[in-house]
Residue, then its C-alpha position, 0 to 999 in steps of 0.5 A: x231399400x230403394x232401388x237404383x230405377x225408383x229414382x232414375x228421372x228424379x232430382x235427387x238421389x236415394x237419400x235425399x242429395x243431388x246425384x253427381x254426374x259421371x263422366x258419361x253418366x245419366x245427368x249429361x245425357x238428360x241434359x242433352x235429351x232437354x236440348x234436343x226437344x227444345x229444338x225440335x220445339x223450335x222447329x216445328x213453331x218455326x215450321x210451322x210460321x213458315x207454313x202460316x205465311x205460305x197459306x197466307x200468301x196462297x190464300x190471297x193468289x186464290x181470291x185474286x183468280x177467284x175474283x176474276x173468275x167471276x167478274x163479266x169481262x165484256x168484249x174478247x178482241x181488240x182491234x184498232x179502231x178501239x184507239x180511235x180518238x184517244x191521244x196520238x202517242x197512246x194510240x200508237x203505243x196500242x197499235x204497236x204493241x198489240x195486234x188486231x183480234x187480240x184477246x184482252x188479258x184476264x190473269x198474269x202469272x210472271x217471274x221476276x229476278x233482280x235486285x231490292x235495294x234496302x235502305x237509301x243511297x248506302x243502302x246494298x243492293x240485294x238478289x231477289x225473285x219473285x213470282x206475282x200474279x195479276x188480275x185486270x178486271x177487278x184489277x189487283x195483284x200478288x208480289x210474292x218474293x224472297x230477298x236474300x239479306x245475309x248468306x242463307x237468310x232472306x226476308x219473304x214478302x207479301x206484296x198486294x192490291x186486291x178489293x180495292x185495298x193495298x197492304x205489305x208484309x215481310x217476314x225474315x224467314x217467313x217467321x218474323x215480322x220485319x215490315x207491315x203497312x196497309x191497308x190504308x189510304x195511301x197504302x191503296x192508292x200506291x198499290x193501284x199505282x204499282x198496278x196502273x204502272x206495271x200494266x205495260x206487261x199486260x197492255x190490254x189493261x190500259x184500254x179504255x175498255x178497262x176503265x182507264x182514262x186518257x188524258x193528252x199533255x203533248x206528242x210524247x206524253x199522255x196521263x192515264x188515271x184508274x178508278x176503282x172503288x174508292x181508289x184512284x189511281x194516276x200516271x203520266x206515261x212517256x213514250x219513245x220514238x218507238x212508240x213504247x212505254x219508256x218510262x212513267x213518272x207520278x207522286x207516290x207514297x213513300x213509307x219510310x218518310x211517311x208522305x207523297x214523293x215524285x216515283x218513277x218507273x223505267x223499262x226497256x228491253x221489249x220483245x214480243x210474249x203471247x202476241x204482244x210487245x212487253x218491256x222484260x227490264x225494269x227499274x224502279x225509284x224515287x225521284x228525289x231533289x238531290x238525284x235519282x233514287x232507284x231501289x227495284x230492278x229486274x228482269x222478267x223471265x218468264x210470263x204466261x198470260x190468261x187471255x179472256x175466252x171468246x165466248x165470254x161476254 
């Protein structure tokens, strides 16, 4: 006779037919068990993504300080005569905005907190935050942000310029991809564009002991152009009446029309962080035929700089 347990976890009964399950009986419970290590399954890939893109991410943030780390980083203070010679409005943009004897930045961390706009004009606006760390010699950064797209849904970004080489990544819930460009041609010259763009935050990076040229259009304007490996990178930069950075204008690559498009960069709002005058409100967009097309804006909240040590030559 076969024992009731010789065919408990078989599929079929002791002569052969299908058990029928009972009300609270064994089939249900199976059943249940099934469904419980799929799902613990699913969390763990799923746990294990998210981990993938985090190392990801960290990965790129240690290579960027690791390379500034070792880069020689020439003179450690600035002083005023350093402008000497360069076109009048961006001479008086360094005179105002830093202060003689500062030290030249090596590495910024900064937090942003704002709005992505996702799609064109109809597009909604959507609550970000995002941490980026900077590099100025070589120059490059690190856009890591979290845009929230539906109550407790986000996309995670990945968002760099390092080596001369610019990509993007996005991954819904840091598991699925939903964007991907670069590196390419265009993609690293955007990034070193974004780059050149957002050195306002860091303004020793825009000296020309920083491998930035100046070039003199009028009283108001001057254009800056940034070499670095193969990369060039350039902006005109416009100037208020108060000798500030009150917006810069360029042609940009666009990705969803896959082409060049007029980009510009405004920022107000500037206060004095680590010895130097910083703009802590952005925003940035397309300047298209039929109007503005802003698609970023954010405040800076918070921002730590790494200055070069004097004893670094």
């Amino acid at each position: 006779m076969t024992r009731f347990t010789d065919w408990i976890g078989t599929s079929s009964g002791p002569d052969g037919t299908e058990p029928r399950a009972k009300p609270g009986g064994r089939a249900p419970r199976r059943l249940a068990l099934s469904a419980a290590v799929v799902l613990a399954v699913g969390l763990a890939v799923d746990a294990e993504r998210r981990y993938s893109f985090q190392r990801q991410i960290d990965d790129r943030v240690s290579e960027l300080l690791a390379d500034a780390r070792s880069e020689p980083q020439g003179r450690t203070r600035y002083t005023s005569t350093d402008v000497d010679g360069l076109p009048a409005p961006v001479a008086r943009y360094f005179r105002t905005v830093l202060e003689d004897g500062q030290r030249p930045v090596r590495t910024v961390r900064l937090r942003q907190r704002g709005e992505f706009r996702l799609g064109d004009r109809d597009g909604a606006w959507r609550p970000f935050e995002a941490i980026q760390h900077v590099a100025t010699r070589p120059p490059g950064f690190v856009w890591d942000a979290e845009i929230d797209v539906a109550p407790l849904l986000s996309v995670r970004v990945l968002n760099r310029y390092a080596r001369g080489e610019g990509l993007l990544r996005a991954k819904l819930r840091s598991t699925i991809p939903v964007a991907s460009a670069g590196p390419s041609p265009e993609m690293n010259e955007g990034e070193l564009v974004r780059y050149l763009a957002e050195a306002v935050w860091y303004p020793t990076a825009l000296l020309p002991a920083h491998g930035v040229e100046w070039e003199p259009i009028d009283d108001r304007t001057a254009k800056a152009t940034l070499e670095h490996r193969e990369v060039t990178a350039s902006l005109v930069f416009h100037f208020d009446d108060r000798n500030e950075v009150d917006r810069v204008t360029t042609e940009r690559y666009r990705q969803e029309t896959d082409s060049t498009a007029p980009w510009i960069g405004r920022f107000r709002d500037y206060e004095s962080q680590n010895g130097r005058r910083i703009p802590t409100r952005a925003t940035v967009g397309w300047a298209l035929p039929d109007g503005d097309l802003p698609y970023w804006r954010a405040t800076i909240d918070a921002i730590e700089h790494d200055d070069v040590d004097d004893e670094t030559r």
